[in-house]
The first five atom37 places (N, CA, C, CB, O) and aatype in JSON, in Angstrom:
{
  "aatype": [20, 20, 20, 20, 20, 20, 20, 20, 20, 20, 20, 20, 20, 20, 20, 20, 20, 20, 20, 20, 20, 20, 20, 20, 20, 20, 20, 20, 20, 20, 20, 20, 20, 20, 20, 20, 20, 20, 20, 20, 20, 20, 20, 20, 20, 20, 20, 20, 20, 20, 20, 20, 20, 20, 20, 20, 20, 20, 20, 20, 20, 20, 20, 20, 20, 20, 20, 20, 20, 20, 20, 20, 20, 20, 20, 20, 20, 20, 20, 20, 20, 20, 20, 20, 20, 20, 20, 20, 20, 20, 20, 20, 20, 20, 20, 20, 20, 20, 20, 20, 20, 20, 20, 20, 20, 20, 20, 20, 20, 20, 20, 20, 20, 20, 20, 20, 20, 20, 20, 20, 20, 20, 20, 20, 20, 20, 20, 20, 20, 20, 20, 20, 20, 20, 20, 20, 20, 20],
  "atom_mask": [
    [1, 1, 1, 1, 1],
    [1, 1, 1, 1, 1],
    [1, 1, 1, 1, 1],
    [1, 1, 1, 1, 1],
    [1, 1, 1, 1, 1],
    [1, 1, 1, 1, 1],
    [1, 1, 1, 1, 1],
    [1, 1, 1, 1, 1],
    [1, 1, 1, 1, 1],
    [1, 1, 1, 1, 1],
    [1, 1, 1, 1, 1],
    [1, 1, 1, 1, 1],
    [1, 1, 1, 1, 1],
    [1, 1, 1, 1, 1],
    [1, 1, 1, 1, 1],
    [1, 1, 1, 1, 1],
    [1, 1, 1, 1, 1],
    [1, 1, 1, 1, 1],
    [1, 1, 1, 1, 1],
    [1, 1, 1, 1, 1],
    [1, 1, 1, 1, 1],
    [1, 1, 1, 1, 1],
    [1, 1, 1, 1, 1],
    [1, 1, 1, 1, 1],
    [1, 1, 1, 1, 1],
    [1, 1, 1, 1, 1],
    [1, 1, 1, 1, 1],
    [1, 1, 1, 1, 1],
    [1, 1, 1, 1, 1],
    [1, 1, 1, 1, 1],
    [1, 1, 1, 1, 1],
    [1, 1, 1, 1, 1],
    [1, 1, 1, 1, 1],
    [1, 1, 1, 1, 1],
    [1, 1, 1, 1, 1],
    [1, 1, 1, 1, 1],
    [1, 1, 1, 1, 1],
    [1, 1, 1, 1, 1],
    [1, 1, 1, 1, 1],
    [1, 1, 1, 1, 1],
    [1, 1, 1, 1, 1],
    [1, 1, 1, 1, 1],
    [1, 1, 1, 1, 1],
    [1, 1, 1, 1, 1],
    [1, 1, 1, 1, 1],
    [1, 1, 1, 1, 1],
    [1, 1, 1, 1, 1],
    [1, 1, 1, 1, 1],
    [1, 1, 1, 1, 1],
    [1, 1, 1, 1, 1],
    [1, 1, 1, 1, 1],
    [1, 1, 1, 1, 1],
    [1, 1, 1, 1, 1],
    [1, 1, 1, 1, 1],
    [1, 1, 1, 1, 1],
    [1, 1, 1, 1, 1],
    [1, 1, 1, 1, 1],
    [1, 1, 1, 1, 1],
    [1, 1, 1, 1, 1],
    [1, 1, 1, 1, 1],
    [1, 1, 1, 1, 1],
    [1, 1, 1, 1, 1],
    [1, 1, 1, 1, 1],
    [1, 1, 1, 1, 1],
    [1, 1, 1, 1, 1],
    [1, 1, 1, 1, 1],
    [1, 1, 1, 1, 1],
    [1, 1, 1, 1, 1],
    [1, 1, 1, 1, 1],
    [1, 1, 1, 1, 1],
    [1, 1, 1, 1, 1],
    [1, 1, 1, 1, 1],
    [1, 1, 1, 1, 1],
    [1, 1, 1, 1, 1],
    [1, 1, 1, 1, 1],
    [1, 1, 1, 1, 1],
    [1, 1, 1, 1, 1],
    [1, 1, 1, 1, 1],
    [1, 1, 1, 1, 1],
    [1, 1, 1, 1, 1],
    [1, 1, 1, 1, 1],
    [1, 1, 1, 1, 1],
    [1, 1, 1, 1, 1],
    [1, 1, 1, 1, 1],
    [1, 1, 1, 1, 1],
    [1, 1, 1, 1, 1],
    [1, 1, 1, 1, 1],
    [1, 1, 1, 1, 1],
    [1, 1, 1, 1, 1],
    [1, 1, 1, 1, 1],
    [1, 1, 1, 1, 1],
    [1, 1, 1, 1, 1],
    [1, 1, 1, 1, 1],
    [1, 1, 1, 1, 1],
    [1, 1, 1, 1, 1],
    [1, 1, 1, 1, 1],
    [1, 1, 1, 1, 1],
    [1, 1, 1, 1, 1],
    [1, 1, 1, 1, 1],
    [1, 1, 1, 1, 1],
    [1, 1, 1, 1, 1],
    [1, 1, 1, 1, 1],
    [1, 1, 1, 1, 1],
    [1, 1, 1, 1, 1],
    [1, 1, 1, 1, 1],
    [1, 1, 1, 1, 1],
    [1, 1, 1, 1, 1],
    [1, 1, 1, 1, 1],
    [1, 1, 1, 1, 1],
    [1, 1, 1, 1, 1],
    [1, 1, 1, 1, 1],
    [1, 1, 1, 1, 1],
    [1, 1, 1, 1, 1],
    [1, 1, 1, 1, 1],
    [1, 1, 1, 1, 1],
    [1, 1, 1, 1, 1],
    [1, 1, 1, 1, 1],
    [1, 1, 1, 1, 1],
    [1, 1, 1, 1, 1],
    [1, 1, 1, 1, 1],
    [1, 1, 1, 1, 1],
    [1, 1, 1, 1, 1],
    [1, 1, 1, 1, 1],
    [1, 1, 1, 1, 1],
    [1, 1, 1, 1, 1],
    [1, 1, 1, 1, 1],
    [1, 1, 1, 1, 1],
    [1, 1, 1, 1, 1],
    [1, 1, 1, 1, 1],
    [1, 1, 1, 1, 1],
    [1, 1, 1, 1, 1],
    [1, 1, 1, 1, 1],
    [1, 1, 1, 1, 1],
    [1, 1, 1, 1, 1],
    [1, 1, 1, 1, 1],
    [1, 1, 1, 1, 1],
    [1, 1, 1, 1, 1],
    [1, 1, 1, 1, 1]
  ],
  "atom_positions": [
    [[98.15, 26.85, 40.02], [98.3, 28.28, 39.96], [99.41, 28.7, 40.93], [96.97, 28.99, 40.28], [99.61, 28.17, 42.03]],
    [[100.15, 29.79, 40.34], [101.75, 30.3, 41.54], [100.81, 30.61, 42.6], [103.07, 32.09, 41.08], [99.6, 30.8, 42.56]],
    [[101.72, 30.6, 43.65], [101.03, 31.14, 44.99], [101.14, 33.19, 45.09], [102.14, 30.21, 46.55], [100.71, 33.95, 45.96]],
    [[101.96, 33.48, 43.67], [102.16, 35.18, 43.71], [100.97, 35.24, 42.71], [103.91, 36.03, 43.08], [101.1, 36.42, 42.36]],
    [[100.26, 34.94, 42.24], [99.35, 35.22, 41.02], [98.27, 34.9, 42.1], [99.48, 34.2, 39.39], [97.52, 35.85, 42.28]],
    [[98.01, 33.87, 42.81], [96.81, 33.76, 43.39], [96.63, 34.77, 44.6], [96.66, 32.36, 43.79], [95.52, 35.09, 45.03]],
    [[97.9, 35.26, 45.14], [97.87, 36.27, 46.16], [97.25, 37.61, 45.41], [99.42, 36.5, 46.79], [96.27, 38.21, 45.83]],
    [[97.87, 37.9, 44.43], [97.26, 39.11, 43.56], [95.5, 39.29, 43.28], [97.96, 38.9, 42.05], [94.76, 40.22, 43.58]],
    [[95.21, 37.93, 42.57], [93.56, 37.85, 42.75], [92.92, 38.02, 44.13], [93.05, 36.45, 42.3], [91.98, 38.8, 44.29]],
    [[93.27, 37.51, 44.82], [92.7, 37.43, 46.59], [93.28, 39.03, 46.77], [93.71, 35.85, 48.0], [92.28, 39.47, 47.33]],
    [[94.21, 40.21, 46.69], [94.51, 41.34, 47.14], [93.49, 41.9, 45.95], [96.17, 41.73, 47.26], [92.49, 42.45, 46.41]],
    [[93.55, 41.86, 44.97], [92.65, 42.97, 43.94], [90.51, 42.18, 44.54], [93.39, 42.43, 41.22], [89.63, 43.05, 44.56]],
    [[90.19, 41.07, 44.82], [89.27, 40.78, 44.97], [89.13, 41.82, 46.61], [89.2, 39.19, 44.75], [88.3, 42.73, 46.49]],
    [[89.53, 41.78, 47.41], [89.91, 42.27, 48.76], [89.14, 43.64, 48.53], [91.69, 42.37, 49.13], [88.08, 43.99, 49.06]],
    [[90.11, 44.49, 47.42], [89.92, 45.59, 47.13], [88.38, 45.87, 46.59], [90.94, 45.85, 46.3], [87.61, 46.78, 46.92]],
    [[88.19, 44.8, 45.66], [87.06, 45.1, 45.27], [85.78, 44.97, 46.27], [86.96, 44.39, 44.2], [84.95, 45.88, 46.27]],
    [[85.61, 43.73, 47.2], [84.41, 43.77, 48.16], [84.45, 44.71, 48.87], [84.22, 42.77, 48.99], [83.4, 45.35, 48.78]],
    [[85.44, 45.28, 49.82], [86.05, 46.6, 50.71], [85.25, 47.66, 50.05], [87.88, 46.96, 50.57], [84.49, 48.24, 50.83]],
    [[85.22, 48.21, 48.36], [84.91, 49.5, 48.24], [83.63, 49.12, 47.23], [86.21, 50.53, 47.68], [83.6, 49.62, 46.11]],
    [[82.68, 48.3, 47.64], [81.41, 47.99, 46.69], [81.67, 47.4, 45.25], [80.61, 49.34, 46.44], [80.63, 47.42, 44.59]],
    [[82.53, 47.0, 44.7], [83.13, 47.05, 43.15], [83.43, 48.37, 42.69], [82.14, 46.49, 42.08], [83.41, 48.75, 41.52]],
    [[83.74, 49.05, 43.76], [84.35, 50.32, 43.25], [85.75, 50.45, 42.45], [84.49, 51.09, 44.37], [85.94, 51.04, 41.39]],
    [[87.03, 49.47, 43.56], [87.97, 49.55, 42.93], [88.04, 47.93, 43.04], [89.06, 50.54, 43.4], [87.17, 47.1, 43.32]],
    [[89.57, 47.8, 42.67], [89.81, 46.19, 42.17], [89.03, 45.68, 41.49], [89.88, 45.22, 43.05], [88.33, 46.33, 40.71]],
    [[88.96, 44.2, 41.62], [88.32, 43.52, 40.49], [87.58, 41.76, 41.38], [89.89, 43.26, 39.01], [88.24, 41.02, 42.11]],
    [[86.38, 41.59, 41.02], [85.96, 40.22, 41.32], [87.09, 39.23, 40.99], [84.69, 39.86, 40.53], [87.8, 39.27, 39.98]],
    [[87.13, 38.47, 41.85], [88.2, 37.1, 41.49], [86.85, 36.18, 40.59], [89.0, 35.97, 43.42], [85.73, 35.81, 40.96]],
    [[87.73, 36.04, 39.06], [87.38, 35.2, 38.59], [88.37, 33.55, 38.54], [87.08, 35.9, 37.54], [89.3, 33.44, 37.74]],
    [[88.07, 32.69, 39.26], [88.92, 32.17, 39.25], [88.27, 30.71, 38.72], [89.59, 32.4, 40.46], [88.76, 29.61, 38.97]],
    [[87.18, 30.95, 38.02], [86.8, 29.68, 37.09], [87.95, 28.85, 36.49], [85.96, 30.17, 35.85], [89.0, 29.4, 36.16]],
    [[87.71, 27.2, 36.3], [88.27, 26.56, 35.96], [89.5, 26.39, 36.65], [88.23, 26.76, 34.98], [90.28, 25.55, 36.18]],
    [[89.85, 27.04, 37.7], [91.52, 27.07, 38.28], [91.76, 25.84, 38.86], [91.93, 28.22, 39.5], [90.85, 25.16, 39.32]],
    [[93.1, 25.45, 38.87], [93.54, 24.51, 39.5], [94.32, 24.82, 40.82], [94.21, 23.86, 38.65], [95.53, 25.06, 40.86]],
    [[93.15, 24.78, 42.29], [93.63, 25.15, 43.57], [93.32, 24.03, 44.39], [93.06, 26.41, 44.09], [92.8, 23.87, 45.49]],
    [[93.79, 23.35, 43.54], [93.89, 21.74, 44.73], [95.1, 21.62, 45.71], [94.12, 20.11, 43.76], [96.27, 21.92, 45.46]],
    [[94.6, 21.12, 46.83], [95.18, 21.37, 47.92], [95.96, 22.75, 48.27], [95.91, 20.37, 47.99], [97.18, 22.62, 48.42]],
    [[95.45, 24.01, 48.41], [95.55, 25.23, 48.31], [95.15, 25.38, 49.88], [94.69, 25.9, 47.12], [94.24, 24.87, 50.53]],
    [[96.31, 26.38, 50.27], [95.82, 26.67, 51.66], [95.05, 27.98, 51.8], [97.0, 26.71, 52.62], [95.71, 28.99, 52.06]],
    [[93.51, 28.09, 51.63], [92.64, 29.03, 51.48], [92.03, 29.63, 52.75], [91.72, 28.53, 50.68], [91.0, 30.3, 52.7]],
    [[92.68, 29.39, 53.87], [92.0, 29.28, 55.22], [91.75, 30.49, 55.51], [92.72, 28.65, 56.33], [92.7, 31.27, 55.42]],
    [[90.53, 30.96, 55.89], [90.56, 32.63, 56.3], [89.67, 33.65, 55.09], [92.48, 33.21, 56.29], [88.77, 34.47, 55.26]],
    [[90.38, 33.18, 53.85], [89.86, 33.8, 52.73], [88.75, 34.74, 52.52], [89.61, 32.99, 52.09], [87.72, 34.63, 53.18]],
    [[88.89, 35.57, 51.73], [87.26, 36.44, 51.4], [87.57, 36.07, 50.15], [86.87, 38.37, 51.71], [88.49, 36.62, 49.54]],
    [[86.68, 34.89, 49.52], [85.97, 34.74, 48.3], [84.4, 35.35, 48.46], [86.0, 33.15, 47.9], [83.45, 35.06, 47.74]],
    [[84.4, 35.77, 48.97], [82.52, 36.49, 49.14], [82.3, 36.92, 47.62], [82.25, 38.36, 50.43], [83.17, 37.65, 47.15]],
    [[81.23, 36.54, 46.79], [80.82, 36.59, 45.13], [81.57, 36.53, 44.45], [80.24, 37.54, 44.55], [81.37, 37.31, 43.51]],
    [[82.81, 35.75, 44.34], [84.03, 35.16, 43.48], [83.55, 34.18, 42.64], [85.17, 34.52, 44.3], [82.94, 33.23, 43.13]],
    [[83.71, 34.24, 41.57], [83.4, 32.83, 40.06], [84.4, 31.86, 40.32], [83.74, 33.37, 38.05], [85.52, 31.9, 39.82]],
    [[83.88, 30.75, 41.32], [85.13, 29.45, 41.08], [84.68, 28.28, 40.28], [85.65, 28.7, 42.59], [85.28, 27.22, 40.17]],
    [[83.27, 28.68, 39.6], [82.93, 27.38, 38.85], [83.92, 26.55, 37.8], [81.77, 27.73, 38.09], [84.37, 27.03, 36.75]],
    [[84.1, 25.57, 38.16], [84.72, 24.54, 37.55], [85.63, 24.22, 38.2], [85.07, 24.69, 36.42], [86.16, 23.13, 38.03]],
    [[86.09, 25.23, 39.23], [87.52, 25.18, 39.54], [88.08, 23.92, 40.27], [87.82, 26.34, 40.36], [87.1, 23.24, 40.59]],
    [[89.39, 23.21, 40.72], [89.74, 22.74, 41.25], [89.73, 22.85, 42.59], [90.35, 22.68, 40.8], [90.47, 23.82, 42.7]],
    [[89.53, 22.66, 43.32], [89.99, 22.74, 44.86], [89.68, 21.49, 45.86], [89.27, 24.0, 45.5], [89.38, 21.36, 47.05]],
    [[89.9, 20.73, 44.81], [90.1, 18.88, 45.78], [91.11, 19.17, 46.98], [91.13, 17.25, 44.56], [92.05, 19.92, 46.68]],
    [[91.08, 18.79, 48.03], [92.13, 18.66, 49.27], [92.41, 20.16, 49.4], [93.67, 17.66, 48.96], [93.53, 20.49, 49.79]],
    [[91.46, 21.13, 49.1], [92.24, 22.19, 49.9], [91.49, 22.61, 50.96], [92.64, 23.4, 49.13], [90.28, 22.44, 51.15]],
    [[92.41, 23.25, 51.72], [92.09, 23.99, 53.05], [90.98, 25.26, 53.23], [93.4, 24.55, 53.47], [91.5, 26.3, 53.64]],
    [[89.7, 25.31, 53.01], [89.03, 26.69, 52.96], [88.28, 27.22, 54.64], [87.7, 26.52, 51.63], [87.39, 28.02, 54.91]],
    [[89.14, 26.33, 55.46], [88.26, 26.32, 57.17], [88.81, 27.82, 56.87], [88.95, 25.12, 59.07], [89.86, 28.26, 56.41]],
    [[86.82, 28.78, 57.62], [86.37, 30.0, 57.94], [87.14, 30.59, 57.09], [86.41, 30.46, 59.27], [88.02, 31.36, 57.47]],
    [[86.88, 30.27, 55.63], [86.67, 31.39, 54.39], [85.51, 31.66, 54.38], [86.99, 31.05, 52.97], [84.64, 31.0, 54.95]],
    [[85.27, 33.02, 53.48], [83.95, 33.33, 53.21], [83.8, 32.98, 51.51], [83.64, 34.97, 53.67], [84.68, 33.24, 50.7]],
    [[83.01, 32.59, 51.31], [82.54, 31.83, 50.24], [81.25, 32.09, 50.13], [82.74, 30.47, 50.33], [80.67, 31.23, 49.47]],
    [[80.26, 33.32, 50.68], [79.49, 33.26, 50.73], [78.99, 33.98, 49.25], [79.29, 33.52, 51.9], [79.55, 34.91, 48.68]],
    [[77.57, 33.15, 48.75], [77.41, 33.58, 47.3], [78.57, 33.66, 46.34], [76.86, 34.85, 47.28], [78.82, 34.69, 45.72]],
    [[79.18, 32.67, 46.25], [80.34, 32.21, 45.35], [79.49, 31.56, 44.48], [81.56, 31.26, 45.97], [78.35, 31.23, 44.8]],
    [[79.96, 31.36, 43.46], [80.09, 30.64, 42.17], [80.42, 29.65, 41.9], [80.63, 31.0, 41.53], [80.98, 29.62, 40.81]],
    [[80.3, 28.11, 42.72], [81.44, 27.54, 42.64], [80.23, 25.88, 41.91], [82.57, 27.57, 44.49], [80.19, 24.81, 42.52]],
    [[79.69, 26.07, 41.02], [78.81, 25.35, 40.63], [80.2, 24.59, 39.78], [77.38, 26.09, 39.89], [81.19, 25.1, 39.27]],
    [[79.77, 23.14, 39.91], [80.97, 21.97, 39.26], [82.28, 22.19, 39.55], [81.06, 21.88, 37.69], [83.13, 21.81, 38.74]],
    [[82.62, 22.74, 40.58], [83.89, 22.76, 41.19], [83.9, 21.62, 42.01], [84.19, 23.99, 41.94], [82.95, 21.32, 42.74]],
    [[85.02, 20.92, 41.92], [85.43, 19.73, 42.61], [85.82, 20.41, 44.36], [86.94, 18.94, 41.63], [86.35, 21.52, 44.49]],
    [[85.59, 19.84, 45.13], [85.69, 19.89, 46.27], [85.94, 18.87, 47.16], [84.92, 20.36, 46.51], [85.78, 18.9, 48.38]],
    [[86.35, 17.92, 46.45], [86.71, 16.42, 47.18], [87.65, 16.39, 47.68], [86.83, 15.3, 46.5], [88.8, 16.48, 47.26]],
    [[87.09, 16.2, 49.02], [88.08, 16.05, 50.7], [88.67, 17.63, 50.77], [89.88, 14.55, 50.65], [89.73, 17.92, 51.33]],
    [[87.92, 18.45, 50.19], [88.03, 19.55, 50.63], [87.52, 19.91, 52.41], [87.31, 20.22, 49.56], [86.41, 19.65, 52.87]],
    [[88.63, 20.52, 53.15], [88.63, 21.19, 54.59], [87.82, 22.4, 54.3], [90.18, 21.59, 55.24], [88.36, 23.39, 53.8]],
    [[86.57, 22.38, 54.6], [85.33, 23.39, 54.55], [85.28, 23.51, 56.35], [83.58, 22.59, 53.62], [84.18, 23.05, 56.64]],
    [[85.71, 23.76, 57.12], [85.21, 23.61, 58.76], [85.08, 25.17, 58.57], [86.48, 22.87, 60.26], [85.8, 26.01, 58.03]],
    [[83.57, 25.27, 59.39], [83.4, 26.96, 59.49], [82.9, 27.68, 58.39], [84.7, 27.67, 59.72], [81.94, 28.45, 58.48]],
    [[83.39, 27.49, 57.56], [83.31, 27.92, 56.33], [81.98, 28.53, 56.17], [83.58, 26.9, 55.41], [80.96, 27.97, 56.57]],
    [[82.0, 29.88, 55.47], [80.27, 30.56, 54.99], [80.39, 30.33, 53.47], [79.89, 32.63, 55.36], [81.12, 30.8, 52.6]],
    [[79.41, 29.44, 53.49], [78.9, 29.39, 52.01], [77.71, 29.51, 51.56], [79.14, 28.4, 51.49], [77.28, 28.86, 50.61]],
    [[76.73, 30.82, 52.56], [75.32, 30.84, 52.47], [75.2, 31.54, 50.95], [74.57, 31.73, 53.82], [75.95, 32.13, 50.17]],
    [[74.19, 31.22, 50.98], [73.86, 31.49, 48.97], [74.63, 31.3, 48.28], [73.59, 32.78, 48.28], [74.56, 31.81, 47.16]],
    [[75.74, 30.46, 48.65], [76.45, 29.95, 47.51], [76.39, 29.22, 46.34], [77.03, 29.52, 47.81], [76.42, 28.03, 46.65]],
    [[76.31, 29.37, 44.98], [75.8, 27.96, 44.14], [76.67, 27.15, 43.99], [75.32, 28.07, 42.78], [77.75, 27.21, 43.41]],
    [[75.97, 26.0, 44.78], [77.08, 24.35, 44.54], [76.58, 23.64, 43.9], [77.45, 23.31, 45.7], [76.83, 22.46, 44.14]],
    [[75.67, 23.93, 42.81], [75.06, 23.0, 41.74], [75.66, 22.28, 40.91], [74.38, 23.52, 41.0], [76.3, 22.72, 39.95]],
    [[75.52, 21.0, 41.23], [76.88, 19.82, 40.77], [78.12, 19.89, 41.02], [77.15, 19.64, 39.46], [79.12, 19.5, 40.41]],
    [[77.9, 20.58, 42.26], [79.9, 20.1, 43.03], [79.93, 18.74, 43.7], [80.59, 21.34, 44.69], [79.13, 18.01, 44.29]],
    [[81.4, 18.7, 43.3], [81.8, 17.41, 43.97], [82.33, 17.49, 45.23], [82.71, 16.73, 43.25], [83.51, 17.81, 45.25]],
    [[81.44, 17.14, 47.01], [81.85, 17.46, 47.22], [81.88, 16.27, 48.56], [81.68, 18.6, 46.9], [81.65, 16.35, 49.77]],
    [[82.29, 15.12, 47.57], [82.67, 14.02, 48.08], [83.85, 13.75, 48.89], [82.67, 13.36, 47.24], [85.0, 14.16, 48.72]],
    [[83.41, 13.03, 49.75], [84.1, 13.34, 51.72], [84.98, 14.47, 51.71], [85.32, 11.88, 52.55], [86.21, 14.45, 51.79]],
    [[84.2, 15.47, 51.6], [84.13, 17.37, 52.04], [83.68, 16.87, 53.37], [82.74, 18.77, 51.06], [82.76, 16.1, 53.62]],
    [[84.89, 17.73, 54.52], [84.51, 18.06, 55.28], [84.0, 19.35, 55.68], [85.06, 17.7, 55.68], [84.41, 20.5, 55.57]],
    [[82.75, 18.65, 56.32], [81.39, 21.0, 56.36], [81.27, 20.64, 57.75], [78.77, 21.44, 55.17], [80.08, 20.86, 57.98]],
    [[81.67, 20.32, 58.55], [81.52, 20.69, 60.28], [81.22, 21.84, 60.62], [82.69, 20.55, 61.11], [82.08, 22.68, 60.88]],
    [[80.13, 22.04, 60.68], [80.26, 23.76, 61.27], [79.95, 24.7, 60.18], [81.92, 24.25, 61.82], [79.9, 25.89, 60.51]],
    [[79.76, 24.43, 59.05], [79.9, 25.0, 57.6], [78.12, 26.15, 57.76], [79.91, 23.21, 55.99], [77.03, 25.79, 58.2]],
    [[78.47, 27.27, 57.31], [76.85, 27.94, 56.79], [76.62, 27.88, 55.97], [76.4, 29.06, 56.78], [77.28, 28.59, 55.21]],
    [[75.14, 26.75, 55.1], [75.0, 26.79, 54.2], [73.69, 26.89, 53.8], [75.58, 26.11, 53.87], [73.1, 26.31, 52.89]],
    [[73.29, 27.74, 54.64], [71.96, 28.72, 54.76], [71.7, 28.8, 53.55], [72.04, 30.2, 55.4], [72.75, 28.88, 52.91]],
    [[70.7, 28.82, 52.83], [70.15, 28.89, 51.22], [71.33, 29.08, 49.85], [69.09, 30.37, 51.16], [71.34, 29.82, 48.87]],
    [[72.18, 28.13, 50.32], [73.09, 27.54, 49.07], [72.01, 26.86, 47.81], [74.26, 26.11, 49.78], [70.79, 26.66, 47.75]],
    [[73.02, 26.66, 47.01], [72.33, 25.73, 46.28], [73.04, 24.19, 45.88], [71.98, 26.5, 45.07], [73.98, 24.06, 45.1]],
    [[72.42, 23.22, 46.54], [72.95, 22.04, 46.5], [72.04, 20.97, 45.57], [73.12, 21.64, 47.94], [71.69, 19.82, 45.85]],
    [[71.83, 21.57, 44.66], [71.52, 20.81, 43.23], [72.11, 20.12, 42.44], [71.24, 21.4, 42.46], [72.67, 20.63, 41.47]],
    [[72.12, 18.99, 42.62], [72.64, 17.81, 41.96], [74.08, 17.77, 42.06], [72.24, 17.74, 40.53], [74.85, 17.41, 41.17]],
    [[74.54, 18.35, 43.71], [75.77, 18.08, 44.23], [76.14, 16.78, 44.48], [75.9, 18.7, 45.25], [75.15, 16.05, 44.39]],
    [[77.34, 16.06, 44.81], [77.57, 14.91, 45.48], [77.67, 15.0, 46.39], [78.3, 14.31, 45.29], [78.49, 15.9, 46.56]],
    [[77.21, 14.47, 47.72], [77.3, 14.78, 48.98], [77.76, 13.39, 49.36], [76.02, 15.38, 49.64], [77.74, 13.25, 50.59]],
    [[78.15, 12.37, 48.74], [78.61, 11.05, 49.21], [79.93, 11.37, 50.75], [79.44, 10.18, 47.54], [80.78, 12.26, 50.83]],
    [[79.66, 10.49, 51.57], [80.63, 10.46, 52.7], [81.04, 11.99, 53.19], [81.97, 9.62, 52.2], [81.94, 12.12, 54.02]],
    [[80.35, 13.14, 52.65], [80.39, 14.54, 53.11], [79.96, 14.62, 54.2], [79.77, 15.42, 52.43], [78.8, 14.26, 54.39]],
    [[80.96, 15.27, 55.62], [80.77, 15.09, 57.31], [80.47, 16.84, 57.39], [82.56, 14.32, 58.45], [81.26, 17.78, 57.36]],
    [[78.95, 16.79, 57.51], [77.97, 17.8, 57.71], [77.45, 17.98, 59.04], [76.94, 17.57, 56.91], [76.59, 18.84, 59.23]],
    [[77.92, 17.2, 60.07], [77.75, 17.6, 61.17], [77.64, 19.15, 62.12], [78.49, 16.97, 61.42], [78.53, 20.0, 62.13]],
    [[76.76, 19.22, 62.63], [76.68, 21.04, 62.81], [76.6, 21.95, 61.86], [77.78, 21.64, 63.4], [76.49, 23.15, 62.13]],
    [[76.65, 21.44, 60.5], [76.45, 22.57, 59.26], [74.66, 23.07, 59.48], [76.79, 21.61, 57.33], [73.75, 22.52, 60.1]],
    [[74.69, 24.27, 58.7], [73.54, 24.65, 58.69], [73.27, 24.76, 57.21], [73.36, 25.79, 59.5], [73.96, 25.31, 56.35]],
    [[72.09, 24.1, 57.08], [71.12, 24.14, 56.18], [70.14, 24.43, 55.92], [70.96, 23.63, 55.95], [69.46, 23.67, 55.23]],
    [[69.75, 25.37, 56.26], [68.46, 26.11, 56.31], [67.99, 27.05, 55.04], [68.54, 26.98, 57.53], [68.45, 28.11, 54.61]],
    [[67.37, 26.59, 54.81], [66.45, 27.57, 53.68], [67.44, 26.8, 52.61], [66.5, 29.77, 53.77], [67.27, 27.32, 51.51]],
    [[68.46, 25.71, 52.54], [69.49, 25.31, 51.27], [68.72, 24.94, 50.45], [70.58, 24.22, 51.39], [67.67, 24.49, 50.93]],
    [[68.84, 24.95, 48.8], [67.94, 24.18, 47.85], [68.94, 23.22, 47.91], [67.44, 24.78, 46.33], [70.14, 23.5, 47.86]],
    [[68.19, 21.35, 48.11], [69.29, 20.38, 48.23], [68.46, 19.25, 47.31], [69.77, 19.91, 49.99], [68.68, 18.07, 47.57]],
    [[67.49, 19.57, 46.21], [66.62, 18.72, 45.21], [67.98, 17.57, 44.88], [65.91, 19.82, 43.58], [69.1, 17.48, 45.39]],
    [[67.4, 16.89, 43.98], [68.49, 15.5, 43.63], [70.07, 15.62, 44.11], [68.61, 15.27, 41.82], [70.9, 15.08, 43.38]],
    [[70.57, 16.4, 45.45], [71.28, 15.83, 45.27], [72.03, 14.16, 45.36], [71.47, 16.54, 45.57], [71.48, 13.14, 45.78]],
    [[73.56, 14.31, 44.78], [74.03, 12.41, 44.93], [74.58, 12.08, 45.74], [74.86, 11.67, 44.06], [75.61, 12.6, 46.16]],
    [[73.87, 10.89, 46.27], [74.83, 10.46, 47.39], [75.69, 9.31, 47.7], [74.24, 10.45, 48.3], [76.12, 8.87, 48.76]],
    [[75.86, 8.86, 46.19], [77.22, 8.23, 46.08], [77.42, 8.54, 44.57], [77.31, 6.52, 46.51], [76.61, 8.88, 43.71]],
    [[79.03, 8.27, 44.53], [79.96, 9.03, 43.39], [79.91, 7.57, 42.62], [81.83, 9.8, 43.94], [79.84, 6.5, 43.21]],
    [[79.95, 7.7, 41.48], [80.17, 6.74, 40.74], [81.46, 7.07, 39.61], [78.83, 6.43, 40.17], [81.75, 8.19, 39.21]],
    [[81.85, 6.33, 39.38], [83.13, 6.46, 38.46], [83.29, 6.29, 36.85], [83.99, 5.51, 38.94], [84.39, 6.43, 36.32]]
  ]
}
């Protein structure tokens, strides 16, 4: 995705959390291809990234919280900090994802991959984490 098209979604999403869904518009950014994307900082707060790409990208202290991001690849995704409480990660890949520090206070980690994922200091509290996998198979 251009880096002027993805700035536009992130400014109209901006708009929209700021005034309740009053103005702008939710970032739908299902299926996108934002691999290795420098997302650092971000307000995805209730953004649709399911399916999306974002292998190797940068999301340290985005908000991601209650995102959408169920079967989005996230491998060797930079999560440090990162809020992803109530987020659904149901079947993300989010194989050696680094979550150092990550909030993932009642996410949903249902039948995620968590193989070689460095969760150190993350919080998990109240997370649904039923089957997830903990190694990737090919």
């Amino acid at each position: 995705m251009k880096k002027s098209k993805l700035a536009k979604i992130l400014e109209n999403h901006k708009k929209w959390i700021e005034s309740s869904g009053e103005d702008g518009q939710r970032a739908d950014l299902s299926g996108a291809d934002l691999s290795e994307a420098d997302l650092s900082g971000a307000n995805l707060s209730k953004a649709n990234l399911s399916r999306a790409n974002l292998s190797g990208a940068d999301l340290s202290r985005a908000d991601l919280s209650k995102a959408n991001l169920s079967k989005a690849d996230l491998s060797r995704a930079y999560l440090w900090k990162t809020n992803l409480s109530g987020a659904d990660l149901s079947r993300a890949d989010l194989w050696i994802a680094y979550l150092s520090r990550a909030d993932l206070s009642k996410a949903d980690l249902s039948g995620a991959i968590l193989w070689r994922s460095y969760l150190l200091g993350a919080d998990l509290s109240g997370a649904y984490i039923p089957e997830t996998i903990e190694e990737k198979t090919q």
